[in-house]
C-alpha positions as CSV (number, residue, x, y, z in Angstrom):
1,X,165.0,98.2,84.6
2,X,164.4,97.9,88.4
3,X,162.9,102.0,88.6
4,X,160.4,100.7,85.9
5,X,159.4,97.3,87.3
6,X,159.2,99.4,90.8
7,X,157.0,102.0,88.6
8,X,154.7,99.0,87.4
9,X,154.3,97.7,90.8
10,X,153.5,101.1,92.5
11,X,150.6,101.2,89.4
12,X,149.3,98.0,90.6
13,X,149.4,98.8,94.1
14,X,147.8,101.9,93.7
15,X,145.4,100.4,90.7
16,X,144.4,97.8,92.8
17,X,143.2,100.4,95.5
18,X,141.7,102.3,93.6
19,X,139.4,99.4,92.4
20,X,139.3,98.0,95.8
21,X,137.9,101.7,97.0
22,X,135.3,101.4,93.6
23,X,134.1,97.9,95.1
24,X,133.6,99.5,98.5
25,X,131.8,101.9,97.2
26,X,129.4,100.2,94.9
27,X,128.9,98.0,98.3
28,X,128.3,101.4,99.9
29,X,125.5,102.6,96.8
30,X,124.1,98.8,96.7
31,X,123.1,98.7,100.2
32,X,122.0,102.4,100.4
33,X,120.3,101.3,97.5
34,X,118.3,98.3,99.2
35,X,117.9,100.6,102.7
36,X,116.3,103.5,100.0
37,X,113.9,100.6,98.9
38,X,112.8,99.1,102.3
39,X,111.8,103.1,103.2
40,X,109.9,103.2,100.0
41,X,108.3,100.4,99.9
42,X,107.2,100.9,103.4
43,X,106.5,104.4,102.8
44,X,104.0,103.7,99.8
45,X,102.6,100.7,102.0
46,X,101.5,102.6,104.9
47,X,100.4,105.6,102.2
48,X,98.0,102.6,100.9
49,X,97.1,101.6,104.4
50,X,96.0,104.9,104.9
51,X,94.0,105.0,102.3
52,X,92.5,101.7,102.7
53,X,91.7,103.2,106.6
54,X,90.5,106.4,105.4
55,X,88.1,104.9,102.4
56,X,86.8,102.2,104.6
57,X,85.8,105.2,107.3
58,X,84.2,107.0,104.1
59,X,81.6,103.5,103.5
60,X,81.0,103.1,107.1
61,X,80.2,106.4,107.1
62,X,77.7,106.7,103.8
63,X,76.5,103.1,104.9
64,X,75.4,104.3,108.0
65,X,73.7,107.3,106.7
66,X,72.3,105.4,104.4
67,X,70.6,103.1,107.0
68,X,69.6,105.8,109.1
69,X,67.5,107.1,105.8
70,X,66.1,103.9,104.9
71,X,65.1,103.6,108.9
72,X,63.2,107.1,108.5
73,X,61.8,106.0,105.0
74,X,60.2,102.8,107.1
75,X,59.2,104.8,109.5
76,X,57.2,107.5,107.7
77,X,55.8,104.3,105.5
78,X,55.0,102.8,108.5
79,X,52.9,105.7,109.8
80,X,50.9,106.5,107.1
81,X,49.8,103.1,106.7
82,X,49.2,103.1,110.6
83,X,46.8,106.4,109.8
84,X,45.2,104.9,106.8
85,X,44.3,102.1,109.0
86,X,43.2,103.4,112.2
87,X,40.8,105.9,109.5
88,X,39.6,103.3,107.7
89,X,39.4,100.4,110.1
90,X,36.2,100.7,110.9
91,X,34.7,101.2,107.4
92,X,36.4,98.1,106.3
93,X,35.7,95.5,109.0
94,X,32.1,97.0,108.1
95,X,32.0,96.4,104.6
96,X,33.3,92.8,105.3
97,X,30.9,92.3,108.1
98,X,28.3,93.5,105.4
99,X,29.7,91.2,102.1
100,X,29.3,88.3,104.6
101,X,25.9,89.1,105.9
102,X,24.7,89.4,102.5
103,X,26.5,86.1,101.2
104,X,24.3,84.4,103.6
105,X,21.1,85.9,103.1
């Protein structure tokens, strides 16, 4: 009796390591685990920064070239009604000065 009740013991002890090696393990896979996370999440958040910082570059870019277009659309409006003005100026504060004349007359 005292060989198997020694047998059963030795079991246990060696049982119980065995689970107590599983349990340090899955502590070992759970906090790998979490670690693994942390990197990905930081990972993906500075992939989205990124792209955030590279998309926002993109719109400042098309925005100003945008503006700079609009600007030389302005300008080319601006200067042909300058030239239509400076051409016809003269005929039109004449044909004013000539309505009014004849209004009065």
């Amino acid at each position: 009796m005292p060989k198997i009740i020694h047998d059963v013991i030795e079991f246990d002890k060696k049982t119980r390591e065995a689970v107590d090696a599983v349990r340090e393990e899955k502590a070992h896979v759970e906090a790998y685990i979490e670690e693994e996370s942390k990197r990905l999440e930081n990972e993906k958040r500075k992939e989205a920064q990124e792209t955030i910082n590279k998309r926002r570059k993109e719109i400042q870019e098309d925005l100003e070239k945008r503006k700079k277009a609009a600007f030389e659309e302005y300008k080319e409006t601006k200067d042909h009604i300058d030239k239509k003005f400076d051409e016809n100026k003269d005929d039109w504060i004449e044909s004013i000065y000539q309505y009014c004349i004849s209004e009065e007359s």
